[in-house]
C-alpha positions as CSV (number, residue, x, y, z in Angstrom):
1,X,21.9,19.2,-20.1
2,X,23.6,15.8,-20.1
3,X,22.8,12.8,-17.8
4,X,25.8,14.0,-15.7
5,X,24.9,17.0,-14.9
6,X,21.5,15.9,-13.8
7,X,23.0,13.4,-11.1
8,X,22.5,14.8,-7.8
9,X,25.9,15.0,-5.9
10,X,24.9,13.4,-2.2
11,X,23.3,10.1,-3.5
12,X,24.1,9.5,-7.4
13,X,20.4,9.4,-8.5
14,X,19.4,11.4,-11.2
15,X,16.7,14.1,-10.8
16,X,14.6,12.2,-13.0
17,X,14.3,9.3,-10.5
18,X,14.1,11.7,-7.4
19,X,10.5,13.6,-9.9
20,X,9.6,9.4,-10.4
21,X,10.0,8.5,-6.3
22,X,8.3,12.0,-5.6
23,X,5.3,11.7,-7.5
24,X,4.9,8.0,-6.8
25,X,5.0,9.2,-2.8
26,X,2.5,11.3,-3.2
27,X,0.3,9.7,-5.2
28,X,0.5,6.7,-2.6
29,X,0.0,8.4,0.6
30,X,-2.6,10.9,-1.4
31,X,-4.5,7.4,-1.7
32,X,-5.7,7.6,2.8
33,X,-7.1,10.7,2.2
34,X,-9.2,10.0,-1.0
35,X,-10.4,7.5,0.5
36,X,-11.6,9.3,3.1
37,X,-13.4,11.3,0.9
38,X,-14.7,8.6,-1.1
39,X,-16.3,6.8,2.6
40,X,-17.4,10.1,3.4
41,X,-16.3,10.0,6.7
42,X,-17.6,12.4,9.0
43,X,-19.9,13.6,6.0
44,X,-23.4,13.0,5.4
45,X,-23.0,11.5,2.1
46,X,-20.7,8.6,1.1
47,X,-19.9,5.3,-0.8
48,X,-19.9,1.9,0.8
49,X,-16.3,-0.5,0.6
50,X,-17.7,-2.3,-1.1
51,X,-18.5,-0.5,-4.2
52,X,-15.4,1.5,-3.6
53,X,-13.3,-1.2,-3.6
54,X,-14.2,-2.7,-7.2
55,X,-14.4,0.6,-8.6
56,X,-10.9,1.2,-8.0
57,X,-9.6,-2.0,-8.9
58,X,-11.5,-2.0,-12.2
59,X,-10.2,1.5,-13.4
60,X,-6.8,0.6,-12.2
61,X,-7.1,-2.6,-14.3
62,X,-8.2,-0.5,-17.2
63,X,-5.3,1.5,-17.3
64,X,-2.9,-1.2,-16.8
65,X,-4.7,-3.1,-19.5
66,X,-4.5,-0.1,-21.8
67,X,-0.4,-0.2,-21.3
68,X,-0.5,-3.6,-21.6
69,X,-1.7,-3.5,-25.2
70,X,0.0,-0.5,-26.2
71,X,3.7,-2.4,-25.1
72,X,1.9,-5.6,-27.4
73,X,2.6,-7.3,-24.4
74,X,-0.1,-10.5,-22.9
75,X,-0.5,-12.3,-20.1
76,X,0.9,-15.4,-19.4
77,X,-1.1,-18.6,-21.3
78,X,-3.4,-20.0,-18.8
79,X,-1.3,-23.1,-18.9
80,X,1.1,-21.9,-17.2
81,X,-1.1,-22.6,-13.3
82,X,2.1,-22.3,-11.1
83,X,2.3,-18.4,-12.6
84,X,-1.2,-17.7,-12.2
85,X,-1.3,-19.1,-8.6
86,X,1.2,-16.6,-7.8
87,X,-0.8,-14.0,-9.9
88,X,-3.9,-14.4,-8.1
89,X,-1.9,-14.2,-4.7
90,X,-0.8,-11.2,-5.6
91,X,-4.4,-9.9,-6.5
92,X,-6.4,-11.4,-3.7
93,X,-3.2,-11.0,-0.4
94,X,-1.9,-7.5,-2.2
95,X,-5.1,-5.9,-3.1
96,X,-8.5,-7.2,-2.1
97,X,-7.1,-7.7,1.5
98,X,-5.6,-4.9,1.9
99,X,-7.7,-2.2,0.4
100,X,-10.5,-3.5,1.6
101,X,-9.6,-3.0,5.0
102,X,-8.2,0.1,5.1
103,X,-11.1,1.4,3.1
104,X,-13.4,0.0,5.8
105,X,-11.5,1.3,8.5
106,X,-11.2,4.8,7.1
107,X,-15.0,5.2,7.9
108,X,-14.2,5.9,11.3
109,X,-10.0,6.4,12.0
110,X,-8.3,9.5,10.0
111,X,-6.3,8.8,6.9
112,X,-3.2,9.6,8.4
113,X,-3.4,7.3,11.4
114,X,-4.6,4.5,8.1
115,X,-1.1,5.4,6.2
116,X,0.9,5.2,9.5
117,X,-0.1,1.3,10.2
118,X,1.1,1.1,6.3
119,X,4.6,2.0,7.3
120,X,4.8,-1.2,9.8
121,X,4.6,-3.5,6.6
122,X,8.6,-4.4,5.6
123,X,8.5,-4.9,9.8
124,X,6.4,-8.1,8.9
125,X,8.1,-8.5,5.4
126,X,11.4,-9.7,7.3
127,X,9.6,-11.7,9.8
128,X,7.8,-13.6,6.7
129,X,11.5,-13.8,4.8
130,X,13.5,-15.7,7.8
131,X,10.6,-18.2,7.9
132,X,10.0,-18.5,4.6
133,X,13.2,-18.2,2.6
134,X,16.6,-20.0,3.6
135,X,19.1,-17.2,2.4
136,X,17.1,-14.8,4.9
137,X,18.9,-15.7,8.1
138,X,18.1,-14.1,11.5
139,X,20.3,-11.8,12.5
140,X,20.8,-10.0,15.5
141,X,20.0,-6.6,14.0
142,X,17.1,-8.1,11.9
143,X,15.3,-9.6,15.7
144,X,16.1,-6.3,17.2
145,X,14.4,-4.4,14.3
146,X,11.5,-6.6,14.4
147,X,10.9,-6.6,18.0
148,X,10.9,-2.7,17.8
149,X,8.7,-2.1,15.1
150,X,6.3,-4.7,16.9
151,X,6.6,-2.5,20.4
152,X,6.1,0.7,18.1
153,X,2.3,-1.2,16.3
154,X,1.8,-2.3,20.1
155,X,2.1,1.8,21.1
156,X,-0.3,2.4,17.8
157,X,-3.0,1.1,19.0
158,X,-2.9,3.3,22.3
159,X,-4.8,3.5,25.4
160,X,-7.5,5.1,24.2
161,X,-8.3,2.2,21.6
162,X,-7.4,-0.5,24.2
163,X,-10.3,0.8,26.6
164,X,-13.5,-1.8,24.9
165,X,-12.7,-4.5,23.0
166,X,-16.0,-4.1,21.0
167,X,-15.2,0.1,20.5
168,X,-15.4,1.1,16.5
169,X,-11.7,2.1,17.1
170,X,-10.0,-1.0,18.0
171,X,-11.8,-2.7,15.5
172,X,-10.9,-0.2,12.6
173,X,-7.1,-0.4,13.7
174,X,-7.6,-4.3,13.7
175,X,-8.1,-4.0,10.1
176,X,-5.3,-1.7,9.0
177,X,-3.1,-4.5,11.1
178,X,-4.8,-7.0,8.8
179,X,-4.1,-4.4,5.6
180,X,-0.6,-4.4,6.7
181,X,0.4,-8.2,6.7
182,X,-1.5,-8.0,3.6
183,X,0.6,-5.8,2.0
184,X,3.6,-7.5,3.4
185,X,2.5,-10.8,2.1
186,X,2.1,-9.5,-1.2
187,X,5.9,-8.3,-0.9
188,X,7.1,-11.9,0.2
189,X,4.6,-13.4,-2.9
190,X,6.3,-11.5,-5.4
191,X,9.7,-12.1,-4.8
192,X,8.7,-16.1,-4.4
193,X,6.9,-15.4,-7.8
194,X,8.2,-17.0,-11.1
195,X,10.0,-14.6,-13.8
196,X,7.6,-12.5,-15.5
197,X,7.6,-9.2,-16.7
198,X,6.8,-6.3,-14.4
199,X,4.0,-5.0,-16.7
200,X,2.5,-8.7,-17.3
201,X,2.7,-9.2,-14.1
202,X,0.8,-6.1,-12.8
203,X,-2.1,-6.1,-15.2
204,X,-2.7,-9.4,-14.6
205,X,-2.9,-9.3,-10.7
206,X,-5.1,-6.4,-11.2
207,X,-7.6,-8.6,-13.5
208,X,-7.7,-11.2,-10.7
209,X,-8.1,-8.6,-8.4
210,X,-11.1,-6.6,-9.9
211,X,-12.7,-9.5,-11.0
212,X,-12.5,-10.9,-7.7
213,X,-14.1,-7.8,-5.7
214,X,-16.6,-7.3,-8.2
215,X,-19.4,-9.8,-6.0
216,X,-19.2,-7.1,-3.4
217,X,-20.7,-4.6,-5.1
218,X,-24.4,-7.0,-5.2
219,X,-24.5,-7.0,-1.5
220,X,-25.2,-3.3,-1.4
221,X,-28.4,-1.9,-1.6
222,X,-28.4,1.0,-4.5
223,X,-31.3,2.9,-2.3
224,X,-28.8,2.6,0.9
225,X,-26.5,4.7,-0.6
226,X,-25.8,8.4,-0.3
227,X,-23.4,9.6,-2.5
228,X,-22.4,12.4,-4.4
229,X,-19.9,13.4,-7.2
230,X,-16.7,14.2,-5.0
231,X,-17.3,10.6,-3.8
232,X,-17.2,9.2,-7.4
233,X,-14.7,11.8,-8.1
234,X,-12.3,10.3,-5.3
235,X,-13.0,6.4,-6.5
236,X,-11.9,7.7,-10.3
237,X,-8.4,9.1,-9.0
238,X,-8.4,5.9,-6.4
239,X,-8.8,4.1,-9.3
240,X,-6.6,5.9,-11.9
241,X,-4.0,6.9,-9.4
242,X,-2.9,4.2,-7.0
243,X,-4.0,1.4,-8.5
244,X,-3.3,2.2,-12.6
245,X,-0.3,5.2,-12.8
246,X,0.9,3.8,-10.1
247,X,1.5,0.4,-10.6
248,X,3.8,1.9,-14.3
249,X,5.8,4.4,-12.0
250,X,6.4,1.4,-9.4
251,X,7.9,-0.4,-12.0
252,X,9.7,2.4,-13.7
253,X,12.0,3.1,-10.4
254,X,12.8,-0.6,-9.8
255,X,13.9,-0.6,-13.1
256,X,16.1,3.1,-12.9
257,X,16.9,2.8,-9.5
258,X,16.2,-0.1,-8.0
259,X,14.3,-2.2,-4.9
260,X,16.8,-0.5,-1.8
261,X,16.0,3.2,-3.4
262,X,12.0,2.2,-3.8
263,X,11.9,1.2,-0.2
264,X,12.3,4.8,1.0
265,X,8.9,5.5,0.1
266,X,7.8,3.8,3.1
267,X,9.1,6.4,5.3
268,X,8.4,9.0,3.4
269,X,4.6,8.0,2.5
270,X,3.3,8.7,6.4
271,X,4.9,12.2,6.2
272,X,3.1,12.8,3.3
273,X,-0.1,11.4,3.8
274,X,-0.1,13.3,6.9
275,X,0.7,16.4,5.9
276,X,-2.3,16.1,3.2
277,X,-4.3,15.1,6.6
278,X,-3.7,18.1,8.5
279,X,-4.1,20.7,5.2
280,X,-7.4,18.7,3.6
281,X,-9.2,18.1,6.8
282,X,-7.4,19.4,9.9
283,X,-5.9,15.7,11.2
284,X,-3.5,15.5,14.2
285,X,-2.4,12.6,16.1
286,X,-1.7,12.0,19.1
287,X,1.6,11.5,21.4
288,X,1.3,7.5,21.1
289,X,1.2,7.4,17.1
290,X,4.3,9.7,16.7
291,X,5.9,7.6,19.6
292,X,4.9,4.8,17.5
293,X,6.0,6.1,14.0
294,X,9.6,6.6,15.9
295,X,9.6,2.9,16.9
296,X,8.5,1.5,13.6
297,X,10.9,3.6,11.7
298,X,13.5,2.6,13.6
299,X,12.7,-0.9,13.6
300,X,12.2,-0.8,9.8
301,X,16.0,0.6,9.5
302,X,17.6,-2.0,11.8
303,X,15.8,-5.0,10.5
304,X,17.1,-3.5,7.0
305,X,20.7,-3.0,8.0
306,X,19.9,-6.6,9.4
307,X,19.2,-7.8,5.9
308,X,22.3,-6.2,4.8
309,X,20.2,-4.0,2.9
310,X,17.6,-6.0,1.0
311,X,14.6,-4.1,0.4
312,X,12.3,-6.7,1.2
């Protein structure tokens, strides 16, 4: 079959990148509800964030590491600090951060609710880019997006949450908020970053990032902790998944199809993650996240048409 013939009609993208952007979907929003499982939430036996966290990192740094080699590629000398600034931004704002929090917060919220919050990211990706880059002016439809997606992570957080400001829920959503401008800050990092290749880049963030996590592990008690294989079992494909194959399929769609294309995932990840929800483990949300999914995804569409279509 030639490359023509395996061009879908509607969009121009070849089935090969549609199998890339549908695998890296579901292996992203199939990261909330491992995690659950690794936490153990609403189990009797689990694994603390902090040993889940370095776990994942380390595997996924691993696998990047083991690419790395094989392409007899190596990171950047140590020389070169400006790089490695940017590198270690990238590990500490795009992955510590962020998966710290949402593991945390998984102990007690569902994973799809978790994933949800995720979608609100390029909402504070174009907020970041007007204040931080010049060629990013405000435009009407960029405010209007903004200002919707914020009403939409206002609606998130619901009455119920809103009730005590001590309750387990308000504080577990405070830190997927936090996991969110993480993630978005990692967006605006990298495209502030100097030029260095994608898988260079990646492996090396990782490092930073796993080596950086690692601490956390020592402030856990082994005797604390209940645990059994299908805990371990869910930090390994954490580990292997999201954070290693991951990482090499990101890269491979920028490269085939570009940033704009990529960017889909982020309305297509919540979708997923909660249709794994509801099959897995019986999650449902209620009227104010779907209300709330509405408003982000429509304020992640206007601040993009805003943009005139940069993917953040």
């Amino acid at each position: 079959m030639t490359a023509a013939a395996m061009t879908t009609k509607d969009t121009g993208r070849s089935l090969t990148d549609w199998g890339l952007f549908a695998l890296l979907t579901l292996i992203w929003a199939g990261a909330y509800p491992m995690t659950r499982v690794a936490v153990g939430k609403g189990e009797t036996a689990g694994l603390p964030p902090e040993w889940i966290l370095p776990g994942r990192l380390m595997i996924g740094a691993l696998v990047l590491w083991a690419v790395l080699l094989a392409t007899g590629k190596r990171p950047p000398p140590l020389s070169e600090r400006r790089t490695w600034l940017f590198i270690a931004g990238m590990g500490i704002v795009g992955s510590v951060i962020p998966f710290f929090f949402i593991t945390t917060a998984q102990e007690t919220v569902n994973s799809s609710l978790a994933a949800l919050y995720a979608s609100a990211s390029p909402v504070f990706v174009a907020l970041g880019a007007n204040l931080l880059f010049r060629e990013e002016k405000l435009t009407l439809g960029t405010g209007a997006g903004m200002a919707l997606g914020f009403l939409g992570i206002i609606v998130l957080f619901g009455p119920e949450a809103m009730k005590g400001a001590g309750n387990a829920t308000l504080l577990a959503q405070c830190f997927l908020l936090i996991a969110t401008m993480g993630y978005a800050g990692s967006t605006l990092i990298a495209r502030g970053a100097p030029p260095v290749e994608p898988i260079v880049f990646a492996a090396s963030y990782a490092t930073v990032s796993a080596a950086v996590s690692l601490p956390l592990v020592f402030l856990i008690d082994p005797s604390t902790v209940d645990a059994d294989w299908t805990n371990w079992l869910a930090v390994l494909g954490l580990g292997f998944g999201s954070s290693g194959l991951a990482q090499i399929l990101y890269m491979l769609v920028i490269v085939r199809a570009g940033a704009t294309f990529l960017s889909l995932t982020g309305y297509a990840i919540p979708l997923v993650s909660a249709a794994l929800g509801f099959v897995f483990f019986r999650e449902t949300q209620s009227w104010n996240a779907l209300a709330a999914f509405a408003l982000i995804l429509g304020g992640v569409w206007l601040a993009r048409r805003g943009g005139k279509g940069r993917a953040g």
